[in-house]
GUMARLO-463057 format. One line per field, with one value per residue (C-alpha): residue number from 1; residue in one letter; chain; x, y, z. Coordinates in steps of 0.2 Angstrom, whole numbers, plus 5000, padded with zeros to 4 digits. Example, Ala and Ser with C-alpha at 12.3 -4.5 7.8 and 13.67 -1.06 7.14 Angstrom:
num [1 | 2]
residuo [A | S]
cadena [A | A]
px [5062 | 5068]
py [4978 | 4995]
pz [5039 | 5036]
//
This chain:
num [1 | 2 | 3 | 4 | 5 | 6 | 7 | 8 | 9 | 10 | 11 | 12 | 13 | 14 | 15 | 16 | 17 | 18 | 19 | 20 | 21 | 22 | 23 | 24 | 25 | 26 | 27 | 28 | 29 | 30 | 31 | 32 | 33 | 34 | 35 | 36 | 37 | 38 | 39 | 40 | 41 | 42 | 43 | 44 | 45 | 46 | 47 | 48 | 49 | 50 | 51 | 52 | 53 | 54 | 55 | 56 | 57 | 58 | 59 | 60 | 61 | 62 | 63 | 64 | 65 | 66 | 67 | 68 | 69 | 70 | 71 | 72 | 73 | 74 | 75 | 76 | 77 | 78 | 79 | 80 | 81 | 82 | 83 | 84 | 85 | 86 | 87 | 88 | 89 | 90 | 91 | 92 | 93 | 94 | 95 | 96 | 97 | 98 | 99 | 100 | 101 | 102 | 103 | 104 | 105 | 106 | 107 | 108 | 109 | 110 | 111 | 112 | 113 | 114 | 115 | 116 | 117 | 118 | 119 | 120 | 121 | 122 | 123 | 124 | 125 | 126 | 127 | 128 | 129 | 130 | 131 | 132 | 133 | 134 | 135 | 136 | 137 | 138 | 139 | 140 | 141 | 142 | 143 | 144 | 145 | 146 | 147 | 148 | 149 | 150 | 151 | 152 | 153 | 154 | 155 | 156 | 157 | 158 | 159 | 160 | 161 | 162 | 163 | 164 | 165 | 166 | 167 | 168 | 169 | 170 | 171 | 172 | 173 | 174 | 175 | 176 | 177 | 178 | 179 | 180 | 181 | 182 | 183 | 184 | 185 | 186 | 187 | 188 | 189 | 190 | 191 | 192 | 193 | 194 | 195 | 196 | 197 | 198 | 199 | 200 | 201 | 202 | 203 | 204 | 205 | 206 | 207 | 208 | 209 | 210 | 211 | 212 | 213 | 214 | 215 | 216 | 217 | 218 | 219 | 220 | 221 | 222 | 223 | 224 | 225 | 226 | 227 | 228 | 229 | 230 | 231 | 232 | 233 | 234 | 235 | 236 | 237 | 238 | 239 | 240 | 241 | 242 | 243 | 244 | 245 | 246 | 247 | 248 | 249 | 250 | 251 | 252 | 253 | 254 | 255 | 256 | 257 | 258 | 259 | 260 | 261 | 262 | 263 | 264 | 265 | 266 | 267 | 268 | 269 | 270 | 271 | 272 | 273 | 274 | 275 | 276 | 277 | 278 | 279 | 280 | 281 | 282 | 283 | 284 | 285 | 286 | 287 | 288 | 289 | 290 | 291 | 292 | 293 | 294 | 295 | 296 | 297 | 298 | 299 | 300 | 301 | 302 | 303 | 304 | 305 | 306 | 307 | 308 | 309 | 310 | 311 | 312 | 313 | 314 | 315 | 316 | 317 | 318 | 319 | 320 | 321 | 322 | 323 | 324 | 325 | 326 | 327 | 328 | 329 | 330 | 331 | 332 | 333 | 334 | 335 | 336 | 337 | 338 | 339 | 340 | 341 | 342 | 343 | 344 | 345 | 346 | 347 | 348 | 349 | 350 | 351 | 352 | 353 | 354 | 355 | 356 | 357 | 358 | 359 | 360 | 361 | 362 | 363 | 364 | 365 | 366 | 367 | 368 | 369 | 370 | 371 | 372 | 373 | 374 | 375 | 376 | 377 | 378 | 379 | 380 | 381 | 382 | 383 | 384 | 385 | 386 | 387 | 388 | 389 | 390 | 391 | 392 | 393 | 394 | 395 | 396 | 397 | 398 | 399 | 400 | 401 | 402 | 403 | 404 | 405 | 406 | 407 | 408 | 409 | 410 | 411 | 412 | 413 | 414 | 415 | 416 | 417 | 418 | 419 | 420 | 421 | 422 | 423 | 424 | 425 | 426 | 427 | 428 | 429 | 430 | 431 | 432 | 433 | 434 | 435 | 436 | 437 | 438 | 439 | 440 | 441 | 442 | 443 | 444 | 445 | 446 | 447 | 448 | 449 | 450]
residuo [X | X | X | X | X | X | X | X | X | X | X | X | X | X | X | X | X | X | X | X | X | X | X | X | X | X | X | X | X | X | X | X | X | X | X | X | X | X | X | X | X | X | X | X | X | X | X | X | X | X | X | X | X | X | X | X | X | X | X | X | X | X | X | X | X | X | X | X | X | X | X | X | X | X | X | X | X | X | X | X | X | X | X | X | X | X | X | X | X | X | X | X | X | X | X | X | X | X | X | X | X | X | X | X | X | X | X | X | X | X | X | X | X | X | X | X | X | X | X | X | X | X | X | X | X | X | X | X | X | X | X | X | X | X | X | X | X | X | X | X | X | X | X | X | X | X | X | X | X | X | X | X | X | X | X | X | X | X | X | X | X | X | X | X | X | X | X | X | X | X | X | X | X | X | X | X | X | X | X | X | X | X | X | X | X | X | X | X | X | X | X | X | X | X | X | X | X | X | X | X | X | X | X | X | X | X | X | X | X | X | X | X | X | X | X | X | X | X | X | X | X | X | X | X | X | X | X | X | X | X | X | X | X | X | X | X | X | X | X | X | X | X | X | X | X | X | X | X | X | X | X | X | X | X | X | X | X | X | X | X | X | X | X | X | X | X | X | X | X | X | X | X | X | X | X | X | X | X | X | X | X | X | X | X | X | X | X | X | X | X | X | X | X | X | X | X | X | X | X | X | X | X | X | X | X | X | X | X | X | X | X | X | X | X | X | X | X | X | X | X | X | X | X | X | X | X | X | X | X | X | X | X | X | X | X | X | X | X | X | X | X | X | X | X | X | X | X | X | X | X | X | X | X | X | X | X | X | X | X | X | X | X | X | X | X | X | X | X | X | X | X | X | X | X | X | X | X | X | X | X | X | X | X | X | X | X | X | X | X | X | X | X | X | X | X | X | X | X | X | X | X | X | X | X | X | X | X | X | X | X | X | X | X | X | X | X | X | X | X | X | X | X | X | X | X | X | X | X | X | X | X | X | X | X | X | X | X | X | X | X | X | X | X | X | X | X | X | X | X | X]
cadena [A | A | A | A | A | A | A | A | A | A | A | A | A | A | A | A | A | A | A | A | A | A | A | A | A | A | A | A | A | A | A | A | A | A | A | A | A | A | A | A | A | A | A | A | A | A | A | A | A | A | A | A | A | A | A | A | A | A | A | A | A | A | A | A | A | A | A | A | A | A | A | A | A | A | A | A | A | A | A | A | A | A | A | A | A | A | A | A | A | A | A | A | A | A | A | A | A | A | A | A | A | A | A | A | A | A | A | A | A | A | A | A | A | A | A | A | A | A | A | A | A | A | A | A | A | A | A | A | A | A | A | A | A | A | A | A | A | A | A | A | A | A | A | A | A | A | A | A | A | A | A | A | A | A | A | A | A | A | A | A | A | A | A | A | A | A | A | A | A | A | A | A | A | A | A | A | A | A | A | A | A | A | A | A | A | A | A | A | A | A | A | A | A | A | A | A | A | A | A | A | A | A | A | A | A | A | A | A | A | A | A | A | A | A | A | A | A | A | A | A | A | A | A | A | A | A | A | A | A | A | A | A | A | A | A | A | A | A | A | A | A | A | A | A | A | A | A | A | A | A | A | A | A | A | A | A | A | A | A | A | A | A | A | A | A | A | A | A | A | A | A | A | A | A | A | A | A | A | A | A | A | A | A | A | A | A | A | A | A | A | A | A | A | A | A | A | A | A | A | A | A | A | A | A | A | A | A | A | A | A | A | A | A | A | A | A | A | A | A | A | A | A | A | A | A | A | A | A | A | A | A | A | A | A | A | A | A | A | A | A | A | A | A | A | A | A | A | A | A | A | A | A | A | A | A | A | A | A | A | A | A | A | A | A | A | A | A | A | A | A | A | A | A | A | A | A | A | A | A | A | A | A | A | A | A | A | A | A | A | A | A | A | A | A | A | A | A | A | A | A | A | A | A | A | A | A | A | A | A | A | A | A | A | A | A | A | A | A | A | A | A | A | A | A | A | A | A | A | A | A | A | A | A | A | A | A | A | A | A | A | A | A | A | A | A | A | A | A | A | A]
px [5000 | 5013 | 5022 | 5006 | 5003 | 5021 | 5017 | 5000 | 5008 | 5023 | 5012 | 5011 | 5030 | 5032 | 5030 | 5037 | 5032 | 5014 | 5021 | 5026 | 5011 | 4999 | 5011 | 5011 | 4991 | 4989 | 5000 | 4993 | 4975 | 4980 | 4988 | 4972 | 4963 | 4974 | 4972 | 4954 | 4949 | 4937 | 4941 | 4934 | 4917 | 4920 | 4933 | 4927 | 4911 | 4922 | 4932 | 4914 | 4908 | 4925 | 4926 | 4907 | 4912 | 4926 | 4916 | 4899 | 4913 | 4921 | 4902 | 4895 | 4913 | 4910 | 4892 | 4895 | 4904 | 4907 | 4919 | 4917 | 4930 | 4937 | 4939 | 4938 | 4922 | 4916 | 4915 | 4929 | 4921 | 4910 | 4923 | 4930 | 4911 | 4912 | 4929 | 4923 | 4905 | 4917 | 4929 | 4916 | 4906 | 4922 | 4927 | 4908 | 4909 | 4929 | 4928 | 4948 | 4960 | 4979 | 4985 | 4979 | 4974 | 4985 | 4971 | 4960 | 4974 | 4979 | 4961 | 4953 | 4964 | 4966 | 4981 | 4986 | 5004 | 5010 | 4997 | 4998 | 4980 | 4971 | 4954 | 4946 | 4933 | 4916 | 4903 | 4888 | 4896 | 4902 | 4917 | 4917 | 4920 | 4933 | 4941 | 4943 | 4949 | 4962 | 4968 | 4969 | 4980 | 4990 | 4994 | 4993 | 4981 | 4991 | 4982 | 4965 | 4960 | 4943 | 4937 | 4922 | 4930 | 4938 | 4926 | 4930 | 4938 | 4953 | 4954 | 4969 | 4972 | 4989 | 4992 | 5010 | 5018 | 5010 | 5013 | 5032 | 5036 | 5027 | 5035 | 5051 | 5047 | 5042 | 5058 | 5069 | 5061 | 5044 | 5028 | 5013 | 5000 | 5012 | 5019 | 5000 | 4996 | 5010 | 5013 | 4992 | 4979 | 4964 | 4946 | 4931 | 4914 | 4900 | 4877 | 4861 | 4861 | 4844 | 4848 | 4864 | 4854 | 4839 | 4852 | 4863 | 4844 | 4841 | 4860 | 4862 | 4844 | 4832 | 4846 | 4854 | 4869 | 4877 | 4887 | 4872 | 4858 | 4868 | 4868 | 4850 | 4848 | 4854 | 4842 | 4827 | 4831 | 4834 | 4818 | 4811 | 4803 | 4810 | 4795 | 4785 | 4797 | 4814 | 4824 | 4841 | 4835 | 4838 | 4832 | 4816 | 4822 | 4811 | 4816 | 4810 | 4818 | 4836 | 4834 | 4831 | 4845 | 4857 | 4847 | 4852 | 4869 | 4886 | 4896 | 4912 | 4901 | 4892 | 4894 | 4904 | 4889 | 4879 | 4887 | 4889 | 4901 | 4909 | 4915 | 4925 | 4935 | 4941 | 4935 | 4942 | 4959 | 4962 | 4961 | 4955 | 4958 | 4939 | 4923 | 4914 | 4895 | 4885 | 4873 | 4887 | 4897 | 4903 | 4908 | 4916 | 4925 | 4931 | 4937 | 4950 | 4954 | 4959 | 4965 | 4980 | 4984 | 4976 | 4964 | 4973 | 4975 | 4956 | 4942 | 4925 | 4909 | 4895 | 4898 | 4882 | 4877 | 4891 | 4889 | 4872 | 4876 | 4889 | 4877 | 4865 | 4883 | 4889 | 4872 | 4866 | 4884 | 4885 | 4867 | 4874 | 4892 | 4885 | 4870 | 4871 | 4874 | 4860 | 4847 | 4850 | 4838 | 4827 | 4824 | 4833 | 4818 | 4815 | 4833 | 4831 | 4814 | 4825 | 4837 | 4824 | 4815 | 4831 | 4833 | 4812 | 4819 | 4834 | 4826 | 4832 | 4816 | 4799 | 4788 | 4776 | 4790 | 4784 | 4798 | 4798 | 4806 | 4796 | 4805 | 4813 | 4818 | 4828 | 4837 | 4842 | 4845 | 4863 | 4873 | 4876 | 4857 | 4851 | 4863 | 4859 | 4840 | 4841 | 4852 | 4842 | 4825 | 4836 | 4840 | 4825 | 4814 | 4805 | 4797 | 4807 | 4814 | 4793 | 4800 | 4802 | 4817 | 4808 | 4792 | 4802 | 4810 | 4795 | 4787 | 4802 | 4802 | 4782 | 4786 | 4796 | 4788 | 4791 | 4801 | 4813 | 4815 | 4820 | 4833 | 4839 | 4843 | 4851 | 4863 | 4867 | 4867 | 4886 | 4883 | 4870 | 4881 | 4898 | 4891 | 4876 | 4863 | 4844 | 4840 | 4823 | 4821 | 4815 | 4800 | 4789 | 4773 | 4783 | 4792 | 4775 | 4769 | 4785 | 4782 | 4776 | 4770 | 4764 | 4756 | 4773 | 4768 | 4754 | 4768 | 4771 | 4790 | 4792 | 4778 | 4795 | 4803 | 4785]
py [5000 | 5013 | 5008 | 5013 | 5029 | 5035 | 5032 | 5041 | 5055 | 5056 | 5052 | 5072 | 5075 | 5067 | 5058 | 5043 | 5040 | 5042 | 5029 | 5016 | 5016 | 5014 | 4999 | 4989 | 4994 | 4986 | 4970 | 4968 | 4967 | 4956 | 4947 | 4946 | 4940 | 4927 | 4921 | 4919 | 4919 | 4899 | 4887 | 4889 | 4879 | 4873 | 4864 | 4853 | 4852 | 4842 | 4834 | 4824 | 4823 | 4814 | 4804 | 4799 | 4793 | 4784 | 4775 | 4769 | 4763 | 4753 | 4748 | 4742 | 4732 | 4721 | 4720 | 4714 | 4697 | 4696 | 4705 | 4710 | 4704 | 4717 | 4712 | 4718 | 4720 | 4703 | 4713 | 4726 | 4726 | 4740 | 4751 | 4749 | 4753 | 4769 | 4774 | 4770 | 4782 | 4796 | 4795 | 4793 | 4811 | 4821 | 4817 | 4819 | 4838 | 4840 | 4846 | 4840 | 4852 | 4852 | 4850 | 4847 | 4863 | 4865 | 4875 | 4859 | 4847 | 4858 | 4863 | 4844 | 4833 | 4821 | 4808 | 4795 | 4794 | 4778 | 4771 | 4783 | 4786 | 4803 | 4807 | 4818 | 4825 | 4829 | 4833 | 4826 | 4810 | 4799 | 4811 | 4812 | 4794 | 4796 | 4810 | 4798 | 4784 | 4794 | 4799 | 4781 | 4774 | 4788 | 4782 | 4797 | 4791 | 4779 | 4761 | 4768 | 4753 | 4762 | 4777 | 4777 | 4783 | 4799 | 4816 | 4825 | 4839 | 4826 | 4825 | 4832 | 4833 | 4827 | 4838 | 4846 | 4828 | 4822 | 4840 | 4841 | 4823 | 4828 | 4845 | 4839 | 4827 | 4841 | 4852 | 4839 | 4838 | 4828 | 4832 | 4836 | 4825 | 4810 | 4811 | 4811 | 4798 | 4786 | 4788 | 4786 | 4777 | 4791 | 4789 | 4800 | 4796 | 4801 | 4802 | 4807 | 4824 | 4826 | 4815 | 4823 | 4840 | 4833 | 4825 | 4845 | 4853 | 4840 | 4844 | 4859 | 4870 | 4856 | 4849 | 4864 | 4870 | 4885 | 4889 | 4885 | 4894 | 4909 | 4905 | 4904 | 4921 | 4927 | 4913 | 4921 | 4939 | 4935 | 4927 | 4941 | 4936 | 4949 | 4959 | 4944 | 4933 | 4938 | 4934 | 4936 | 4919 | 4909 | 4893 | 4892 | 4889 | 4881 | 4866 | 4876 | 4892 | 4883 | 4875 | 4893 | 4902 | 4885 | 4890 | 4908 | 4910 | 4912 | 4895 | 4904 | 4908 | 4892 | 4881 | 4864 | 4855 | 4860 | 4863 | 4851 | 4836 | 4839 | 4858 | 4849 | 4834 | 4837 | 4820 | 4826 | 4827 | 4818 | 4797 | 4791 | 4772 | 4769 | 4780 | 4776 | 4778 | 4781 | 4770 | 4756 | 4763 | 4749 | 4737 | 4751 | 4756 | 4738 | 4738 | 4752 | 4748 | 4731 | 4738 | 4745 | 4734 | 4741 | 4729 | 4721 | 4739 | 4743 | 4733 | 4735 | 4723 | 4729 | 4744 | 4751 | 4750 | 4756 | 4770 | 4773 | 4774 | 4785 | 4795 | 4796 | 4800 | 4814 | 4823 | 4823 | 4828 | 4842 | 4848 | 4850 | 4855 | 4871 | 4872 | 4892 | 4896 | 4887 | 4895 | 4911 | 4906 | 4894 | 4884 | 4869 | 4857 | 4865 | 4859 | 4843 | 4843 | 4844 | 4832 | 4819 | 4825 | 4820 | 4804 | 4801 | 4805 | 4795 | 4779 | 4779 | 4781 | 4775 | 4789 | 4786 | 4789 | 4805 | 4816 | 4811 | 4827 | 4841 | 4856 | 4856 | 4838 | 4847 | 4857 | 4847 | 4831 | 4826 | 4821 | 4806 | 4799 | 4811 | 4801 | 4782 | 4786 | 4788 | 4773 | 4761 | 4766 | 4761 | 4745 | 4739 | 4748 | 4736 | 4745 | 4759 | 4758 | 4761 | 4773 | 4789 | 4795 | 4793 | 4802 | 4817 | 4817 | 4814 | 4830 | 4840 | 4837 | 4842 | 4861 | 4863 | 4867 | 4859 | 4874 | 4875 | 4856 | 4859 | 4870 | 4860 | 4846 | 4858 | 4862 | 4845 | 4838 | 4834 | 4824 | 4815 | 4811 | 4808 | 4797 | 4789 | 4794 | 4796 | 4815 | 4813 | 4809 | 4812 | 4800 | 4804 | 4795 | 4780 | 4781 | 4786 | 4768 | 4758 | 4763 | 4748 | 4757 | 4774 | 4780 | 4789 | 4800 | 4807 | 4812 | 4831 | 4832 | 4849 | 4857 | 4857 | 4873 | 4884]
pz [5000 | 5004 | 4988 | 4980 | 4988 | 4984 | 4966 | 4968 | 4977 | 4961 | 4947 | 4943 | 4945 | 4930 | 4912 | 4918 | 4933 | 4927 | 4912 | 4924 | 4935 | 4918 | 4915 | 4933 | 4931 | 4913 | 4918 | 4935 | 4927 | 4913 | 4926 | 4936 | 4920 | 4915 | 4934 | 4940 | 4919 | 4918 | 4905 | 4888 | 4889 | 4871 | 4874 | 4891 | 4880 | 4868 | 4878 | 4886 | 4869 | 4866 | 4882 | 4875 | 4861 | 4864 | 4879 | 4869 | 4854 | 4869 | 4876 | 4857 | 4855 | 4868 | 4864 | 4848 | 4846 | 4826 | 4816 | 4797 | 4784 | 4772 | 4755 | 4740 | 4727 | 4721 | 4706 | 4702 | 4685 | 4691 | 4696 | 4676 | 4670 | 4681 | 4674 | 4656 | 4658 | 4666 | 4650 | 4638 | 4645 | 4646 | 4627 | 4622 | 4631 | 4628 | 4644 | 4649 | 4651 | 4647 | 4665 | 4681 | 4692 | 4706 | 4716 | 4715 | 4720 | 4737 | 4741 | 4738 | 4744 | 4760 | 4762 | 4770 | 4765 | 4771 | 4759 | 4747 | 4748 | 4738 | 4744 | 4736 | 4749 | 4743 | 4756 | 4761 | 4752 | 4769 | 4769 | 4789 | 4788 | 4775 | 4784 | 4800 | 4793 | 4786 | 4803 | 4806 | 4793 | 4793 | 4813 | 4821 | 4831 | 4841 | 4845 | 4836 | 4822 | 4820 | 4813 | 4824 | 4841 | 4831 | 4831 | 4815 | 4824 | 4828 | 4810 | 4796 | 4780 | 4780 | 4767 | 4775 | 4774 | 4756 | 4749 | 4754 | 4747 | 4729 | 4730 | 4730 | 4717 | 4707 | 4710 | 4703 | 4686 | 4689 | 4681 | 4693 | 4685 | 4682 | 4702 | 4707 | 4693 | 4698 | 4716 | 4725 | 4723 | 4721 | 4725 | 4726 | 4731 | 4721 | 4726 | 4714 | 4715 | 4722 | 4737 | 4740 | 4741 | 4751 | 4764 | 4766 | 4768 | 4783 | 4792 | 4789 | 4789 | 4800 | 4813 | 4824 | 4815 | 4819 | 4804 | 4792 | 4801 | 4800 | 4780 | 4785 | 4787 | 4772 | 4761 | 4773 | 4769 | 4750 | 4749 | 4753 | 4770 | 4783 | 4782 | 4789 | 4801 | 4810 | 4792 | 4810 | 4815 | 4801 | 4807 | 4796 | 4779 | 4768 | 4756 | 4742 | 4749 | 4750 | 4733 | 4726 | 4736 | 4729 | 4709 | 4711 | 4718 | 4708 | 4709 | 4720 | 4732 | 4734 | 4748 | 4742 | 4751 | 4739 | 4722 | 4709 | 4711 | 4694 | 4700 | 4716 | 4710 | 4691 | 4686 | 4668 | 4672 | 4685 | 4683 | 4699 | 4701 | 4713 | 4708 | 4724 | 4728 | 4741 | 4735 | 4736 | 4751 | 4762 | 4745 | 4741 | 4757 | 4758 | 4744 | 4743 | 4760 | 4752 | 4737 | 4749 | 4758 | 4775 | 4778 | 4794 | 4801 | 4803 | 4811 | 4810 | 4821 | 4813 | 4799 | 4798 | 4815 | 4820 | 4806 | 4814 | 4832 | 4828 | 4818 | 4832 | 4846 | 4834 | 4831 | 4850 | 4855 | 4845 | 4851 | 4870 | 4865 | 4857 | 4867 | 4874 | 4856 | 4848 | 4862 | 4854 | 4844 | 4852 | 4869 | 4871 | 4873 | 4853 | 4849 | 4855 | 4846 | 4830 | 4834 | 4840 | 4821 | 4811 | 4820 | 4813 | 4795 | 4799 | 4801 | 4818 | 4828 | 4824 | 4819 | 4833 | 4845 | 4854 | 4861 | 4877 | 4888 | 4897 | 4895 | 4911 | 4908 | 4890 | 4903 | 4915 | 4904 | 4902 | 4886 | 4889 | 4894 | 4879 | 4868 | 4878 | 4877 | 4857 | 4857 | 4867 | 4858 | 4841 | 4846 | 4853 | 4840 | 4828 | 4817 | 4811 | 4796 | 4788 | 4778 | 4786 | 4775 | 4758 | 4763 | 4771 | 4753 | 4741 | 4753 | 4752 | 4733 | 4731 | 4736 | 4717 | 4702 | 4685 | 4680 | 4696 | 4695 | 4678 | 4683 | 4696 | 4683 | 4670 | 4684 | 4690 | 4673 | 4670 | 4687 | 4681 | 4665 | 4673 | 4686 | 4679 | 4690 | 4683 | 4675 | 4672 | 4693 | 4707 | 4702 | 4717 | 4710 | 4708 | 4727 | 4735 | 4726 | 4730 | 4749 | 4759 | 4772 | 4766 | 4781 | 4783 | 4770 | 4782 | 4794 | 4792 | 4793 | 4792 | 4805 | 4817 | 4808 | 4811]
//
């Protein structure tokens, strides 16, 4: 204190004694701050959503008593037939270039280097799983021999390593194309265009996303509707509204979720050994995991309920881990509401499973029982699978017009072409018929975003 006072009492002497308080001030309170500041709440919210994951991974693997064999396509013939159709469009349109662009090689590309592997990422096309098992080859993740215990933000792009090797190949007189040619195996994975759109609207406009339902806004205000709702919210976008906003915006400033296939991965120029599908996923997965030689590296019990589980640990997860941001613009029984609504379209819960939480139960629920709950009900749940996903995609599809379906195909057609997906779909007479159980289609799956 009598330190203090002196320095009160001098501070009018002079210029630098008033300089040197200021300074003890200013470092004493960034001191003080540093001190007593609390942990960033992200980060413990992610380190429980990891610990969550890790331990249901650990809980399904000892419930499950049989393991998958990896092996290669019983029919590799298809992965020449998609090779063929991609060379036969690109001569048809003489849409190959010269030389591969470098831009698209940096920006699109994942490795795992110590299987010269060359992923090149496509959202909304299993690229999470992709992104993962990565991680895992490349061995970075020390004793992992599953992709289903990372979260995606553990993931890289193991770019630095993969980049520095070809780089040097480069300097001392190799070509670009031929080094990537040579050197990795390269894969992509491809879906029809009008389920690859359908599938971004559910994740990123109907589940709780942050980063989308601030996109949100914008689609809500460009449409027009400000006047009539609070266009700041964002979380209201209609099917119809997002397909317009995806019609009517210029391609450098549309989302890689949503833009064509053909303007990520220059199929042209670049000859990627495995063209895989969504539509064939797991064959396919097996396969280039075969094709490599990793097949002893990775283990997988039961892949698709292992995919699904997953699914429903990653979507509840990211519910609470950015929960005081999300009830910014809603309750968190609402967002819950949502989740529990995607798992409906999912196929994971029955559609007559009712949301079972008051809304002082959504606050005071925890992660994990949120996440258990789901779970449990998807196990034991014997009538499901009814549907739900294609009648949330035949009503989603009924909002267009001829005329903006017609766009929508114009835009997508090189996809369609390259990758020998159906043009002339979505056949929604046809699916509504197909469906075995169309009571489904009386389910209003959209009421939740009024």
């Amino acid at each position: 204190m009598k330190w203090c006072r002196r320095q009160l009492c001098g501070i009018h002497k002079s210029r630098q004694n008033r300089l040197r308080f200021a300074s003890v001030v200013v470092v004493g309170l960034v001191t003080l701050f540093v001190v007593i500041r609390p942990n960033d709440p992200s980060k413990a919210r992610f380190a429980r959503l990891s610990k969550m994951v890790i331990n249901h991974h650990r809980l399904l693997f000892k419930e499950l008593k049989t393991k998958e064999k990896i092996q290669a396509s019983p029919d590799p013939s298809v992965y020449r037939k998609r090779q063929e159709q991609i060379r036969r469009v690109c001569e048809s349109r003489n849409t190959s270039s010269s030389s591969l662009s470098m831009t698209t090689f940096l920006h699109r590309s994942w490795f795992a280097e110590e299987y010269k592997l060359l992923y090149c990422l496509v959202p909304k096309v299993g690229c999470t799983f992709w992104k993962r098992t990565l991680q895992v080859l490349r061995r970075q993740a020390i004793g992992l021999k599953t992709p289903f215990k990372l979260l995606y933000e553990q993931c890289s792009s193991g770019r630095r390593v993969a980049i520095k090797n070809i780089m040097e190949a480069v300097v001392e007189g190799s070509n670009l194309t031929h080094i990537i040619s040579e050197r990795y195996v390269k894969f992509m994975f491809t879906r029809d265009p009008f389920e690859r759109l359908f599938s971004a609207y559910i994740d990123k406009f109907l589940t709780p996303n942050l980063s989308f339902w601030n996109l949100g806004k914008i689609i809500v205000y460009e449409m027009h509707r400000a006047p009539l709702k609070k266009y700041w919210y964002g979380h209201d976008v209609t099917f119809s509204e997002f397909i317009e906003y995806v019609l009517t915006t210029e391609d450098k400033y549309l989302d890689n979720h949503f833009k064509p296939i053909s303007r990520i991965c220059d199929v042209c120029n670049v000859k990627y050994n495995v063209i895989g599908k969504l539509e064939t996923f797991k064959t396919d997965v097996f396969h280039i995991v075969s094709m490599v030689n990793a097949s002893d590296w990775l283990v997988f019990k039961d892949f698709k309920q292992e995919a699904t589980i997953d699914t429903i640990l990653d979507i509840s997860g990211k519910a609470f881990q950015y929960r005081e941001d999300l009830e910014r613009y809603m309750p968190f029984q609402d967002i819950l509401r949502r989740v529990w609504r995607r798992f409906k379209i999912a196929n994971i819960l029955d559609l007559k499973e009712r949301f079972p939480l008051s809304e002082q139960q959504s606050r005071t629920i925890s992660m994990e029982d949120f996440a258990d709950m789901v779970v449990t009900l998807y196990k034991t749940s014997e009538r499901r699978d009814r549907g739900s996903r294609t009648a949330a995609f035949i009503q989603a599809y009924r909002q267009l017009t001829k005329s903006t379906l017609d766009k929508l195909r114009n835009m997508f057609r090189l996809d369609f072409e390259l990758f020998g997906y159906d043009i002339t779909g979505p056949h929604l007479d046809a699916m509504e018929k197909d469906m075995k159980d169309r009571s489904a289609l009386e389910y209003d799956f959209y009421d939740i975003l009024r």
